[in-house]
C-alpha positions in Angstrom: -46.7 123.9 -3.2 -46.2 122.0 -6.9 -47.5 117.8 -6.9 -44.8 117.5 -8.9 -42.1 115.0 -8.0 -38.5 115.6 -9.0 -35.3 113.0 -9.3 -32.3 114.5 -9.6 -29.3 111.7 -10.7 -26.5 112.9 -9.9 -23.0 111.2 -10.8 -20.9 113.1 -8.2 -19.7 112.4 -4.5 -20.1 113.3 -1.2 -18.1 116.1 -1.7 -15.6 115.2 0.3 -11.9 116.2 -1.3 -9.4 113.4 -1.4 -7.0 116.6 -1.2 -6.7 120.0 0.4 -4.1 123.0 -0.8 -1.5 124.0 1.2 1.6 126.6 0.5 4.8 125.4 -0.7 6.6 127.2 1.6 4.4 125.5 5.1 5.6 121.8 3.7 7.6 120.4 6.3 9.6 117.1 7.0 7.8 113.9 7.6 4.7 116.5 6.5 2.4 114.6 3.3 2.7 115.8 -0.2 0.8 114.9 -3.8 3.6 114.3 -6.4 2.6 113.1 -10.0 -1.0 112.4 -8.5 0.6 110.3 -5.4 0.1 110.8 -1.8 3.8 111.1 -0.5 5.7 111.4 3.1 8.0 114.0 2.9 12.0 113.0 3.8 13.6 116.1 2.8 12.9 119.8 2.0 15.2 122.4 0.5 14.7 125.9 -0.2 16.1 128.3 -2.6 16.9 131.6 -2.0 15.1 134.2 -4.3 16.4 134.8 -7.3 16.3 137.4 -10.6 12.9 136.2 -11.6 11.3 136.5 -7.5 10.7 133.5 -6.6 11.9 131.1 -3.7 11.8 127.3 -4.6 11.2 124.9 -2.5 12.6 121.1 -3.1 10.5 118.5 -2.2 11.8 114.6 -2.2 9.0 112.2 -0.9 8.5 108.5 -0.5 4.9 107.2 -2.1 3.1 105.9 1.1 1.8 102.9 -0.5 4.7 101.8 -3.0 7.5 103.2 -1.4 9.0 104.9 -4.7 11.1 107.9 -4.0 9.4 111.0 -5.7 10.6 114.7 -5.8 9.1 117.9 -6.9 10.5 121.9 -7.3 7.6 124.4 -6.5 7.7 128.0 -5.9 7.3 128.5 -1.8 4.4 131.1 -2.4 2.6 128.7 -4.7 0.0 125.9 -3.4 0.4 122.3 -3.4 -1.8 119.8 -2.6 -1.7 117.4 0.3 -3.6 114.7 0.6 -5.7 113.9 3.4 -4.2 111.1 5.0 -6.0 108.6 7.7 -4.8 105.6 9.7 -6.9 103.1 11.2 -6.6 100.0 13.0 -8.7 96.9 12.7 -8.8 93.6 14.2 -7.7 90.5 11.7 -10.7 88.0 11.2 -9.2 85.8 7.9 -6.9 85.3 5.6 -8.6 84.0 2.3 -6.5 81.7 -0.7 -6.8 84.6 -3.2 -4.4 87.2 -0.8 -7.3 89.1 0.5 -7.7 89.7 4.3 -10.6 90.0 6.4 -10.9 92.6 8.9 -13.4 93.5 12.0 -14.2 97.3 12.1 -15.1 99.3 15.2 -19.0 98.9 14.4 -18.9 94.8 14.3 -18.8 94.3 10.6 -16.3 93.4 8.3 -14.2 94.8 6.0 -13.3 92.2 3.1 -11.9 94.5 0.1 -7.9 94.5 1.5 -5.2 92.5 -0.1 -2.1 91.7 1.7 0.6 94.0 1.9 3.4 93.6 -0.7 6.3 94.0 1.5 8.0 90.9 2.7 8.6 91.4 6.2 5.0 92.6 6.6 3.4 89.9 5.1 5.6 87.1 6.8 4.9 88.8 9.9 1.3 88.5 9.2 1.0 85.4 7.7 3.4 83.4 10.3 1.3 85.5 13.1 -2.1 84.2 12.0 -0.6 80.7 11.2 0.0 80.5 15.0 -3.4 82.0 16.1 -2.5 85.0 17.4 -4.8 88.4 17.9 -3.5 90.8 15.2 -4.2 94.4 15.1 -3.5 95.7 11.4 -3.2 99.2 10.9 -4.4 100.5 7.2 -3.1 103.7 6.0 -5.7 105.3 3.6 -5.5 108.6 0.7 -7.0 110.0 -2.1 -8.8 106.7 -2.5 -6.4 103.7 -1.6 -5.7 101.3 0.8 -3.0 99.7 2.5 -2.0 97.5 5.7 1.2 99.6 6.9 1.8 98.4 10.1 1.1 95.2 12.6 0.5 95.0 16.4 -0.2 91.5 18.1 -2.4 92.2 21.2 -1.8 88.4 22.5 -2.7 84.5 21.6 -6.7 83.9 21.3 
């Protein structure tokens, strides 16, 4: 066996894909789809029959998950597409801070302090008006290739 130490530095991560390939053609509604590099919720999938060049086409139109911006996409049904991997997870609201950013109590009894608000209106109005009347809420955050969002609200009762 060598004495010899070695250090490897290494600039990539875990490994773990923000994405995963699926066909074209397996895409279904309210199924999850990458569209100009965002993770999208698919509202509506048509398919074209196949034609003098081979191949059927599938048409995708999606809604981004986090901006709501409506997307769409033609890909050949035997070709792959990505689709993002796609995770929802609740977590308890702790605190509201001046500068938009919420503070949030994970499963193992820390905190989570790197969320802003949600943009939409009736979301944050919801939240805001809830926590102004000290009431247990329950945000959900929807996360995917990397970004974060509170997507949804659930108020378990008064403190």
């Amino acid at each position: 066996m060598s004495d010899e130490e070695h250090h490897f530095e290494s600039k990539a991560d875990a490994g773990a894909s923000k994405t995963y390939p699926q066909q074209a053609g397996t895409i279904r509604k309210n199924g999850h789809i990458v569209i100009k590099g965002r993770a999208c919720k698919v509202v509506e999938v048509s398919t074209s029959k196949t034609g003098k060049h081979g191949h059927a086409k599938c048409h995708f139109v999606a809604i981004d998950i986090f901006n709501g911006k409506k997307l769409e996409d033609i890909v050949p049904s035997s070709h792959n597409c990505d689709v993002p991997h796609v995770n929802r997870t609740d977590y308890q609201l702790i605190d509201i801070s001046e500068d938009g950013f919420v503070s949030l109590l994970t499963e193992n009894g820390g905190t989570k302090d790197d969320l802003r608000l949600p943009t939409d209106d009736s979301l944050l109005t919801q939240i805001k008006d809830g926590f102004a009347e000290g009431k247990d809420l329950v945000v959900s955050v929807m996360s995917a290739m990397g970004e974060e969002q509170i997507c949804a609200l659930k108020d378990i009762g008064p403190k």
